[in-house]
C-alpha positions, -999 to +999 in steps of 0.1 A: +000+000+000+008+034-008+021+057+019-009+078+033-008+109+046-009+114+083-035+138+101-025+129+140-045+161+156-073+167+127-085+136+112-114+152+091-087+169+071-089+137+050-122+139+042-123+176+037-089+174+009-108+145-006-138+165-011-121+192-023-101+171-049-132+153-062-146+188-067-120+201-084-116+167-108-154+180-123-132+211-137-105+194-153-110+155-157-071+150-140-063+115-135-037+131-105-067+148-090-086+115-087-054+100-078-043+126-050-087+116-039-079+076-038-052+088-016-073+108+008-102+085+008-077+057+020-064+075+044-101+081+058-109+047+056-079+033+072-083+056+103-103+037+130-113+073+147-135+076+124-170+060+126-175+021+104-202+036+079-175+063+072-147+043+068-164+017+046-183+048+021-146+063+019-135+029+010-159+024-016-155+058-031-118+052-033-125+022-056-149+042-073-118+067-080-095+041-087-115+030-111-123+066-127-084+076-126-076+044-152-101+054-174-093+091-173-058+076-196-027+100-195-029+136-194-036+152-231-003+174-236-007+213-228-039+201-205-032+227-174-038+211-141-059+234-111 
């Protein structure tokens, strides 16, 4: 497993730089947005603070964006990035 980011003090900040990235994906169709959200939602699901229901939705979801970042393919060249 990938290495995933660490949020000792504020947990939530997973969920809320997931959020944000899966917003910002609906701008620009990046397969690193939906990459850097996988990330995130993995990190949400692997915390045990948070509740069951949460972790198991962010696990789902992070298939869900695993599964939209392959078919995203590479980057078309000059495509800016937000």
């Amino acid at each position: 497993m990938q290495n995933l980011p660490e949020y000792p003090d504020q947990p939530e900040l997973a969920l809320v730089a997931a959020l944000t990235l899966i917003s910002r994906y609906s701008c620009c169709r990046s397969p690193a947005l939906a990459d850097a959200a996988v990330t995130q939602l993995q990190a949400v699901a692997n915390d045990m603070r948070f509740s069951g229901e949460l972790r198991e939705c962010a696990e789902q979801l992070a298939g869900f964006w695993q599964r939209r970042s392959a078919a995203s393919g590479p980057v078309a060249s000059g495509q800016v990035l937000h």
